[in-house]
ZAMARDO-461543 format. One record per atom (N, C-alpha, C, O): residue number from 1; residue in one letter; x, y, z. Coordinates in nm, 3 decimals, m for minus. Layout:
n = NUM, res = A, px = X, py = Y, pz = Z;
...
***
This chain:
n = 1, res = X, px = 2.566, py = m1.165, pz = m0.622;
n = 1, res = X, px = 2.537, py = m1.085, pz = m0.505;
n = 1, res = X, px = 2.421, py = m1.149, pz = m0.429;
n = 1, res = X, px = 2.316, py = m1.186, pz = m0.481;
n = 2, res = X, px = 2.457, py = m1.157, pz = m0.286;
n = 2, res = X, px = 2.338, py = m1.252, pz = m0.189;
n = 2, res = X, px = 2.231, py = m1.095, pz = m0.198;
n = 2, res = X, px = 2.277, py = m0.982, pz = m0.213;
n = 3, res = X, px = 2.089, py = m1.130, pz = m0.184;
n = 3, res = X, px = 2.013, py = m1.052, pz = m0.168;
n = 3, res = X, px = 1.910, py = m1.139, pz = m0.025;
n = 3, res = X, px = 1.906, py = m1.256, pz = 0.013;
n = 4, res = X, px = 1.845, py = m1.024, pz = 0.014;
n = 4, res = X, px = 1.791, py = m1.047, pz = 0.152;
n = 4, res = X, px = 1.657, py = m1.021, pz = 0.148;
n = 4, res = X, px = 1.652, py = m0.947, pz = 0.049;
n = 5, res = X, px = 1.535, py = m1.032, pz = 0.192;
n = 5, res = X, px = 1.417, py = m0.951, pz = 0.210;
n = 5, res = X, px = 1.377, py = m0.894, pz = 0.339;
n = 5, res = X, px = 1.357, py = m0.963, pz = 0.439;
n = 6, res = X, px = 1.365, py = m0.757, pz = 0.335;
n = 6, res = X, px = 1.346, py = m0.734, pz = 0.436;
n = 6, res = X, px = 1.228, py = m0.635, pz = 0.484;
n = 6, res = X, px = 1.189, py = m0.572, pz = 0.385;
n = 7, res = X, px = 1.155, py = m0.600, pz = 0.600;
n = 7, res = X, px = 1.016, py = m0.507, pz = 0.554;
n = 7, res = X, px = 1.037, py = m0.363, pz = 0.669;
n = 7, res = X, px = 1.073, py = m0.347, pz = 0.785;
n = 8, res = X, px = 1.008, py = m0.307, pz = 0.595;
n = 8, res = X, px = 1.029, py = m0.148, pz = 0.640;
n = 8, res = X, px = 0.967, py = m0.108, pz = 0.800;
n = 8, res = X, px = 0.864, py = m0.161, pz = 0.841;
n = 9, res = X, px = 1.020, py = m0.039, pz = 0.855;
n = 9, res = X, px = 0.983, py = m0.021, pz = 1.017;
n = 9, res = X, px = 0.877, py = 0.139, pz = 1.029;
n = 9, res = X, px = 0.836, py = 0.193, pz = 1.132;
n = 10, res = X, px = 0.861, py = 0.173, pz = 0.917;
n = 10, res = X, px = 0.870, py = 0.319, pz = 0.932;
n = 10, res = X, px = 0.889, py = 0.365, pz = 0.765;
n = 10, res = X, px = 0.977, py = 0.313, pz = 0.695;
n = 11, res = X, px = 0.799, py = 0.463, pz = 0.715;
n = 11, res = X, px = 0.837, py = 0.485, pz = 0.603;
n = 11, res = X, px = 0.943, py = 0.564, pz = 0.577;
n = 11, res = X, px = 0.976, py = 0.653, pz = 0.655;
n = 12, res = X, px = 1.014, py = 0.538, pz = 0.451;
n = 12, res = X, px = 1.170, py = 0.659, pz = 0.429;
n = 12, res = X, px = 1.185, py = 0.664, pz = 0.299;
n = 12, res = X, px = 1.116, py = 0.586, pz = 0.233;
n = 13, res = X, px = 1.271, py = 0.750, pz = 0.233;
n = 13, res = X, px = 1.283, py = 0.776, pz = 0.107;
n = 13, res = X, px = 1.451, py = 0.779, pz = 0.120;
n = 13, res = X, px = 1.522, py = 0.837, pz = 0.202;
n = 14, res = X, px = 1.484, py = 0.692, pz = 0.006;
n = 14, res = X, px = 1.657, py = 0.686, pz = 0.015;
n = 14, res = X, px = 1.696, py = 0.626, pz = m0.102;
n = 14, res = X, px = 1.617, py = 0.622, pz = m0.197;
n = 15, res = X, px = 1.830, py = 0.570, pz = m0.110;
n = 15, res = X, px = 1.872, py = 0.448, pz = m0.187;
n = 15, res = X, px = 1.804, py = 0.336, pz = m0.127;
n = 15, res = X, px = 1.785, py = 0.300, pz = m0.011;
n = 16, res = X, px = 1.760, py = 0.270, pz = m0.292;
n = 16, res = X, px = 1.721, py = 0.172, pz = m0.226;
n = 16, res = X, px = 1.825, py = 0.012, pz = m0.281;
n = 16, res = X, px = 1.818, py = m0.106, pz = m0.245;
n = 17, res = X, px = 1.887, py = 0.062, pz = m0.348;
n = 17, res = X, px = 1.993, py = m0.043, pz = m0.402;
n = 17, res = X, px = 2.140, py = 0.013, pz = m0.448;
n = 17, res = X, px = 2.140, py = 0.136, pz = m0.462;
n = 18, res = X, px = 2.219, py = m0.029, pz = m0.465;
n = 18, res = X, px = 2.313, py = 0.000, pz = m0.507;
n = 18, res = X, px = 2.344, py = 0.063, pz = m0.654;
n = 18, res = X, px = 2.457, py = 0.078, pz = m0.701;
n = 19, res = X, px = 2.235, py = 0.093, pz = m0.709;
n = 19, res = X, px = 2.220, py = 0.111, pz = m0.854;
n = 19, res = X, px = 2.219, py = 0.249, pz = m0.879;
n = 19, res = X, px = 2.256, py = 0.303, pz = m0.983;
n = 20, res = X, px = 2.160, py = 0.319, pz = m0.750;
n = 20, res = X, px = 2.141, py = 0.392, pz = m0.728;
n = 20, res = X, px = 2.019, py = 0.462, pz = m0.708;
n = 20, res = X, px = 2.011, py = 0.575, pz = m0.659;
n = 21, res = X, px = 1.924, py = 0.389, pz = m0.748;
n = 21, res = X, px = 1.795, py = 0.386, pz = m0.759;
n = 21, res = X, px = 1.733, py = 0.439, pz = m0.661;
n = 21, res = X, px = 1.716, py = 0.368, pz = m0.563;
n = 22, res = X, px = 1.672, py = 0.604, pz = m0.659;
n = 22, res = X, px = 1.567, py = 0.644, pz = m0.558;
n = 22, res = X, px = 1.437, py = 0.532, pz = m0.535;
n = 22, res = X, px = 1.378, py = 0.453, pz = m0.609;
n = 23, res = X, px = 1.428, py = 0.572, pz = m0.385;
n = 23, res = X, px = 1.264, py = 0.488, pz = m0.325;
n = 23, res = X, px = 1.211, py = 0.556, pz = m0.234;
n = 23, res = X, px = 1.258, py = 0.636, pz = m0.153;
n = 24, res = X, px = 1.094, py = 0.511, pz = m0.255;
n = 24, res = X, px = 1.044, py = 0.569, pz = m0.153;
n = 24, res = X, px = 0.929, py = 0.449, pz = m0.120;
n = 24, res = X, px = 0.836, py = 0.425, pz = m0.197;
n = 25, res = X, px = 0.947, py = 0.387, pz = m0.008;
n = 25, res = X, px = 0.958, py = 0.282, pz = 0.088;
n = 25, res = X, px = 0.846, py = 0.322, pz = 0.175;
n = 25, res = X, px = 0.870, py = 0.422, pz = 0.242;
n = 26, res = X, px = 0.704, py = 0.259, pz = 0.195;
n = 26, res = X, px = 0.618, py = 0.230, pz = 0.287;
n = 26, res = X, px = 0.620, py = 0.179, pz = 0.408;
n = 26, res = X, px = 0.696, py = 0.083, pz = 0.426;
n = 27, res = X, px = 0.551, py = 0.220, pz = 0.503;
n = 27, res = X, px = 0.594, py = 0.136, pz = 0.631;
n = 27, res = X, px = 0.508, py = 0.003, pz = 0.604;
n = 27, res = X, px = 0.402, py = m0.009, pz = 0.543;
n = 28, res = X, px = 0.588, py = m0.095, pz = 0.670;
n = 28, res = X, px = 0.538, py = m0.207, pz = 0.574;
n = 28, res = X, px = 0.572, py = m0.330, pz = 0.497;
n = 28, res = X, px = 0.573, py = m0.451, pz = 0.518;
n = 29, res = X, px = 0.601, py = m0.241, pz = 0.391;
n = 29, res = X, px = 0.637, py = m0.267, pz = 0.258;
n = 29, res = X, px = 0.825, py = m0.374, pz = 0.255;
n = 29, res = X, px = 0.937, py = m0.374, pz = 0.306;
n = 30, res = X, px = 0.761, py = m0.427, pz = 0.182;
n = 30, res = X, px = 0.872, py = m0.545, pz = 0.211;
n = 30, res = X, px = 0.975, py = m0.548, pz = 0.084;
n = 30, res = X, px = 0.938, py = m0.624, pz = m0.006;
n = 31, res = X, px = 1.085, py = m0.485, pz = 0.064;
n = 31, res = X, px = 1.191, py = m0.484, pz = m0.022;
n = 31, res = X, px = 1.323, py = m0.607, pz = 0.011;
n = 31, res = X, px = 1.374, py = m0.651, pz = 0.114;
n = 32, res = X, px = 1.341, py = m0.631, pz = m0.134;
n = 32, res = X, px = 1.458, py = m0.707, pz = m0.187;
n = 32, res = X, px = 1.564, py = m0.608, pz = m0.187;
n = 32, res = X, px = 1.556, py = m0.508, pz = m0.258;
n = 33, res = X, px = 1.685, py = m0.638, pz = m0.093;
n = 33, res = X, px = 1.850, py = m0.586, pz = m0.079;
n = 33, res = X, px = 1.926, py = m0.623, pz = m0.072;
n = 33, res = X, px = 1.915, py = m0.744, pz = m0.051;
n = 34, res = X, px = 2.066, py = m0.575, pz = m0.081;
n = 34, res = X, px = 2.197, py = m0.660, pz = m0.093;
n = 34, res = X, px = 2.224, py = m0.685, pz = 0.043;
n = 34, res = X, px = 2.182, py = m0.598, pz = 0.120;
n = 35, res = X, px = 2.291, py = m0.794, pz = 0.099;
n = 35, res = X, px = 2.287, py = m0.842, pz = 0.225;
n = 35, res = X, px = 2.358, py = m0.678, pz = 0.289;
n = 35, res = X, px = 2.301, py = m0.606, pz = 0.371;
n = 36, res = X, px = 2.490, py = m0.651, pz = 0.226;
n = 36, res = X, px = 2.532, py = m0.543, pz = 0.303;
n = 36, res = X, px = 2.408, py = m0.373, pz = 0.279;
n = 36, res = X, px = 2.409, py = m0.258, pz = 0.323;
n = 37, res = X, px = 2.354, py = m0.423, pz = 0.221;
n = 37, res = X, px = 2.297, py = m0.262, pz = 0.218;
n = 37, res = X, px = 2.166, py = m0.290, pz = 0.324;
n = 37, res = X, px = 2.089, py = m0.197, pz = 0.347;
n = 38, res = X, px = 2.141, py = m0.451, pz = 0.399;
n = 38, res = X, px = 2.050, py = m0.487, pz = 0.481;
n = 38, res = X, px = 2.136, py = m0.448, pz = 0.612;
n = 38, res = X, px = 2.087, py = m0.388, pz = 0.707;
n = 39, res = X, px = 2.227, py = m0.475, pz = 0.607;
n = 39, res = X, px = 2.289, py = m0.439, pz = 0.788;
n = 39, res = X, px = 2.281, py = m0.302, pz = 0.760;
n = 39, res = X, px = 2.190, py = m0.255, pz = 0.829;
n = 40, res = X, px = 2.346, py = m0.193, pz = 0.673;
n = 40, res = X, px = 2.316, py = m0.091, pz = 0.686;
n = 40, res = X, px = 2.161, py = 0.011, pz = 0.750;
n = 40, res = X, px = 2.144, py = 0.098, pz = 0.835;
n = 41, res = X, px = 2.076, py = m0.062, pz = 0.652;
n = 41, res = X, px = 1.933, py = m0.037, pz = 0.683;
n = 41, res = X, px = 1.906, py = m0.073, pz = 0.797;
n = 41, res = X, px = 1.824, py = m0.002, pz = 0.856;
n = 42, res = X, px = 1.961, py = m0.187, pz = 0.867;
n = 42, res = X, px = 1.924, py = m0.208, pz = 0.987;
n = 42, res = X, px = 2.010, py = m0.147, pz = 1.124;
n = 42, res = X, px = 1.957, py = m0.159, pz = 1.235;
n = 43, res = X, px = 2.088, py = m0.110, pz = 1.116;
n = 43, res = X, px = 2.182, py = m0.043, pz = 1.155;
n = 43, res = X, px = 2.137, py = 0.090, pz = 1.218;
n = 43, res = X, px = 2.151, py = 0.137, pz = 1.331;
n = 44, res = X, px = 2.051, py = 0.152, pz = 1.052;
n = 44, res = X, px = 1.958, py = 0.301, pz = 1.082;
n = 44, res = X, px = 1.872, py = 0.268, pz = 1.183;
n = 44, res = X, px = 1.875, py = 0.337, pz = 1.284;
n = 45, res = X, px = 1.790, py = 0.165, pz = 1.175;
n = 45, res = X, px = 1.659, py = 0.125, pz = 1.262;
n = 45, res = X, px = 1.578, py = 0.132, pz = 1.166;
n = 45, res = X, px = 1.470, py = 0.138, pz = 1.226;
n = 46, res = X, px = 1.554, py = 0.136, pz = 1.055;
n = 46, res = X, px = 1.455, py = 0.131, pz = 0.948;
n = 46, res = X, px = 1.416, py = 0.050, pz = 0.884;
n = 46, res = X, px = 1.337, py = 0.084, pz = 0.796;
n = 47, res = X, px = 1.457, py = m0.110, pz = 0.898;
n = 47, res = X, px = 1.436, py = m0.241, pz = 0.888;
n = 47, res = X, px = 1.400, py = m0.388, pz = 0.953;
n = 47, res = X, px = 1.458, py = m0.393, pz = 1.061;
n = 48, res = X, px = 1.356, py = m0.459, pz = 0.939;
n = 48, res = X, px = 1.372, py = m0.611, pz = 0.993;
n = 48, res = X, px = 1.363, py = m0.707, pz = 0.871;
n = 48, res = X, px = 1.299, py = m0.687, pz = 0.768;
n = 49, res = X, px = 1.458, py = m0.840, pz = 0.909;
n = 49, res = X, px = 1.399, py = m0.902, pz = 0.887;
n = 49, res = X, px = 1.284, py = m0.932, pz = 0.806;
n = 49, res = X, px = 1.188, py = m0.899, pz = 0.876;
n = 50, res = X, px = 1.235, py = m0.985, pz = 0.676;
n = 50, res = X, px = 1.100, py = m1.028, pz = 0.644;
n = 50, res = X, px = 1.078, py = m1.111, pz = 0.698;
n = 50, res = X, px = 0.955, py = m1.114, pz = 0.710;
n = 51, res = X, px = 1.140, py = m1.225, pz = 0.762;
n = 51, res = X, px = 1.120, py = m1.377, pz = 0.765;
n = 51, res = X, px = 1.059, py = m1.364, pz = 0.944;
n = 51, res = X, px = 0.972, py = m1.437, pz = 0.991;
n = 52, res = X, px = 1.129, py = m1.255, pz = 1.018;
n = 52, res = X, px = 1.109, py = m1.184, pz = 1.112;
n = 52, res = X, px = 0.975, py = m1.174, pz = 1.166;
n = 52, res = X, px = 0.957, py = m1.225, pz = 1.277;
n = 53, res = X, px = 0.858, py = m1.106, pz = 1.095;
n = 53, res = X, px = 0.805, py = m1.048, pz = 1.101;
n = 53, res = X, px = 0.674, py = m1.174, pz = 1.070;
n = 53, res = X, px = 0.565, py = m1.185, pz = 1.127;
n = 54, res = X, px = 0.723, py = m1.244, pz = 0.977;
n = 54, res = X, px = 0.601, py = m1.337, pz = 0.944;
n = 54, res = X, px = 0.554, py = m1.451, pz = 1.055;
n = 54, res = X, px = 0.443, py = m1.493, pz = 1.090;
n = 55, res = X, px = 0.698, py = m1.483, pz = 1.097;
n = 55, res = X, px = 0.709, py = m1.550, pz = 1.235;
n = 55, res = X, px = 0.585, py = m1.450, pz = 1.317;
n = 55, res = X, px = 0.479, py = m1.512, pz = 1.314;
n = 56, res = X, px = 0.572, py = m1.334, pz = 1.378;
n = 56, res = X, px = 0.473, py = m1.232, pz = 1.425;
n = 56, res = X, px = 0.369, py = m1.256, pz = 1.422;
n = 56, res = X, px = 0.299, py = m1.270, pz = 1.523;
n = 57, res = X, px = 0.323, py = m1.271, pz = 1.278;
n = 57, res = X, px = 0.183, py = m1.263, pz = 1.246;
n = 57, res = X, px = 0.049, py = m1.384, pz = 1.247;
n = 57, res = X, px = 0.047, py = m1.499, pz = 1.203;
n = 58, res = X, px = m0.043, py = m1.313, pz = 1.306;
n = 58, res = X, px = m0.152, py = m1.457, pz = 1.317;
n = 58, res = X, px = m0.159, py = m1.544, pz = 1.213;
n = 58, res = X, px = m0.097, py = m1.514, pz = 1.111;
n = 59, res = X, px = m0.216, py = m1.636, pz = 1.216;
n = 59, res = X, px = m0.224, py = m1.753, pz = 1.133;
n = 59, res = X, px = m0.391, py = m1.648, pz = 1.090;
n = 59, res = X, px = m0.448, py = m1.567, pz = 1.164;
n = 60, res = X, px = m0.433, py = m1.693, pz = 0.934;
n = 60, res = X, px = m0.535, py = m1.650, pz = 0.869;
n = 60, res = X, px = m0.622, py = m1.765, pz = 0.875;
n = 60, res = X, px = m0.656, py = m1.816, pz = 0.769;
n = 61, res = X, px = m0.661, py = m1.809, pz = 0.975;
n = 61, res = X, px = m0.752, py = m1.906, pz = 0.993;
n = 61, res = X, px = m0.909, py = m1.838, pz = 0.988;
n = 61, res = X, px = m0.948, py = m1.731, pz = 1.032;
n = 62, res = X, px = m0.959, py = m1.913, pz = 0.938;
n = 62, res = X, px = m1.113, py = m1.870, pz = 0.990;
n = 62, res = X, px = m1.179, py = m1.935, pz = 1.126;
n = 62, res = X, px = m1.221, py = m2.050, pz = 1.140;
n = 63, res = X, px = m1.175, py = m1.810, pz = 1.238;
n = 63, res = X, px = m1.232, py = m1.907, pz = 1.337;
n = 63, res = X, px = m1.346, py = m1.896, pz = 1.417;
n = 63, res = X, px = m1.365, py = m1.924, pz = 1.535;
n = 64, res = X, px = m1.464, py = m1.818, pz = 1.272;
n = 64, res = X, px = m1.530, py = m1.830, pz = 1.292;
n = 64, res = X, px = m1.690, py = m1.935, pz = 1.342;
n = 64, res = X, px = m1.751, py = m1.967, pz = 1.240;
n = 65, res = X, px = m1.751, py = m1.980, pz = 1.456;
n = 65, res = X, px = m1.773, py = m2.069, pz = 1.475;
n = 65, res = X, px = m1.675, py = m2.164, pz = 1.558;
n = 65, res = X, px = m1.737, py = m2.225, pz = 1.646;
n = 66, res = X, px = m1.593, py = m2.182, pz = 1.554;
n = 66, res = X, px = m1.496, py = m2.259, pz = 1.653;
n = 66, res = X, px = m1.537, py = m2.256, pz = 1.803;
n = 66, res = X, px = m1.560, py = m2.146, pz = 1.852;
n = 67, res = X, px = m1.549, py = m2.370, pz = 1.881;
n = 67, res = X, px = m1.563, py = m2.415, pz = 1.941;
n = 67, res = X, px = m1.461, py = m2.357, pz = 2.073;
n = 67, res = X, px = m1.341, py = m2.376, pz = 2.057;
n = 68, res = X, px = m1.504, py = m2.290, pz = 2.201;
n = 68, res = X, px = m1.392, py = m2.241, pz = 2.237;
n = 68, res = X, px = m1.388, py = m2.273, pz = 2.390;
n = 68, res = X, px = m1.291, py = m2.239, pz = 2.458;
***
């Protein structure tokens, strides 16, 4: 089974796998899913992308002092 990572838009409480397994999911919070239970989630609006999101985020540079 392909699995996906993907990070939460909004917190929710649901299935979080096919196992059946209750969650309860942080906004945030970045979960491992089965590709189809990822279109689903995304489908709701309650997902992106992880790979998504990192693309987003600043670089953790220190730039402090830098020359500007």
């Amino acid at each position: 089974m392909d699995t996906v990572k993907v990070r939460a838009l909004s917190a929710f409480k649901g299935l979080a796998s096919e196992r059946g397994k209750e969650a309860h999911v942080k906004k945030d919070q970045v979960i491992e899913v089965s590709r189809t239970r990822a279109i689903d989630l995304k489908a709701a609006g309650l997902v992106e992308d992880a790979s998504a999101t990192e693309a987003r985020k600043p670089a953790d540079a220190d730039t402090k002092g830098a020359p500007k």
